[in-house]
C-alpha positions in Angstrom: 31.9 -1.0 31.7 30.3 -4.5 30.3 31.0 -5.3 26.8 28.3 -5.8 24.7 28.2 -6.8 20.8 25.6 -5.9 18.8 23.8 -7.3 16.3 23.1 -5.5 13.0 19.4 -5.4 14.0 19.4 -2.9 16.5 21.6 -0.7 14.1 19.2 -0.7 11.5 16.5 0.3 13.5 18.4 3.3 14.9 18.2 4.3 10.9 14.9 3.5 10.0 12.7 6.3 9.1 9.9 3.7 9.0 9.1 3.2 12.7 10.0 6.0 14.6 8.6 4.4 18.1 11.7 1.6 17.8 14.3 4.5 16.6 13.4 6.2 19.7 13.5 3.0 21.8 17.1 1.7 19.8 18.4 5.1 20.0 17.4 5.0 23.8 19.1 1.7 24.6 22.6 2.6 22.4 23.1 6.1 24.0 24.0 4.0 27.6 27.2 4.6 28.8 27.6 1.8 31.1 28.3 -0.3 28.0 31.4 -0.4 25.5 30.0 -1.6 22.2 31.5 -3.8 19.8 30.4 -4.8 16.5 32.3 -6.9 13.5 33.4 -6.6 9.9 30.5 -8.4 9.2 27.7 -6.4 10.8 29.3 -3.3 9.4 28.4 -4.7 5.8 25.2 -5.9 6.8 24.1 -2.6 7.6 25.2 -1.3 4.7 23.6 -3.7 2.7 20.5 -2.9 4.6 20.5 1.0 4.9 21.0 1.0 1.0 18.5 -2.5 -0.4 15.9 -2.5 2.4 15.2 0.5 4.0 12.1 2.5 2.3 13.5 5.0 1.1 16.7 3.5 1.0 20.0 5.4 2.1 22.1 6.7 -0.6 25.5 4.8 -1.0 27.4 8.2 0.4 25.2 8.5 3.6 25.2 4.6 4.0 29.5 4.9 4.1 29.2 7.9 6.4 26.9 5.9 8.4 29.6 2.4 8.6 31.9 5.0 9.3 30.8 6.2 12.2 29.5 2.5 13.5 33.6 1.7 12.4 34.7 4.3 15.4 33.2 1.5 18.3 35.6 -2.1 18.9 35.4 -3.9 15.9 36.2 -7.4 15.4 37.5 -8.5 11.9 37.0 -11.8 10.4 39.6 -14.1 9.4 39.8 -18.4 8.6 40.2 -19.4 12.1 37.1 -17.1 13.1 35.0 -18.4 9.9 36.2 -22.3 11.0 35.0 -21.5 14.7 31.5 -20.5 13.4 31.1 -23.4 11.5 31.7 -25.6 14.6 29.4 -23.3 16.3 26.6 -23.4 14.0 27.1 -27.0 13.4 26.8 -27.6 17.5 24.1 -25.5 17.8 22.1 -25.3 14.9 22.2 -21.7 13.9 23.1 -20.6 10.4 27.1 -19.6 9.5 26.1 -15.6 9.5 24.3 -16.1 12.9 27.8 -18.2 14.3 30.1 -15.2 12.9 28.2 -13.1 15.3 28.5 -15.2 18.8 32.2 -16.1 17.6 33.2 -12.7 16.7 31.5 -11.9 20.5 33.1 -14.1 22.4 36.7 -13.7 20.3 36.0 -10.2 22.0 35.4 -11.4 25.0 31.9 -9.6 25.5 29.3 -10.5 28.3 26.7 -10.1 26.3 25.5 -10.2 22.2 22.2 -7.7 21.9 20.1 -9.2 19.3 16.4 -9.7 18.2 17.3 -12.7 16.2 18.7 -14.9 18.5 17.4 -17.4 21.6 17.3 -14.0 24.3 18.5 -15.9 27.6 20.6 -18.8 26.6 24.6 -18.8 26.6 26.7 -19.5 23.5 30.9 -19.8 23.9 30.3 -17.8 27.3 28.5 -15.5 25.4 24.6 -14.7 27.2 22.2 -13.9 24.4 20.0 -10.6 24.9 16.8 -9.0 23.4 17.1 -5.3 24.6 13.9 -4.9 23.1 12.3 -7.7 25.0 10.1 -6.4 28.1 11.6 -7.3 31.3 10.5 -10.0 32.7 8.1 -10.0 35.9 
């Protein structure tokens, strides 16, 4: 099974009551077995932060918890000073911002194949890490 990390994008829209044609679509792409999914400290906050600030209506700080909980039970990578210093270099090399650097680092430190994000450059490699829109439509 590849790993792939994922990117606190696609989480949120597996949550959010206000497009139900991307739930379905997120929800679609997530339930594959042939991937082991990863995620980090970091993304498990951000979708806290997200599920409880942004969404409309907004989840309740219990369900949010129950909700990083379950996210909790996949690989998660924790963040630490040599991880922070490595995204620095990283976002400094390749002009990304330090949140967007914790994610490839914290991918690659996992050693995944792939980082599933709508945020990033879809196709190009960072630290041996290949970028991927899941929501993108194949090309061809």
């Amino acid at each position: 099974m590849a790993r792939v990390f994922l990117d606190t994008n696609l989480l949120v829209y597996r949550i959010d009551p206000g497009d139900p044609d991307q739930r379905a679509r997120v929800s679609a792409i997530l339930d594959d077995p042939q991937h082991t999914f990863v995620v980090s400290t970091q993304v498990l906050l951000e979708l806290y932060a997200v599920a409880t600030r942004k969404l409309v209506p907004p989840l309740g700080a219990d369900h949010a918890r129950s909700l990083v909980a379950q996210i909790a039970q996949l690989d998660v990578v924790a963040a630490d000073a040599a991880l922070v210093l490595a995204a620095l270099a990283t976002a400094q090399a390749h002009q990304l911002s330090g949140w967007d650097a914790m994610i490839v680092e914290a991918a690659a430190a996992a050693g995944c194949a792939e980082l599933w994000s709508e945020d990033l450059d879809s196709g190009a490699t960072l630290r041996g890490v290949r970028l991927v829109n899941p929501l993108e439509p194949a090309p061809g």
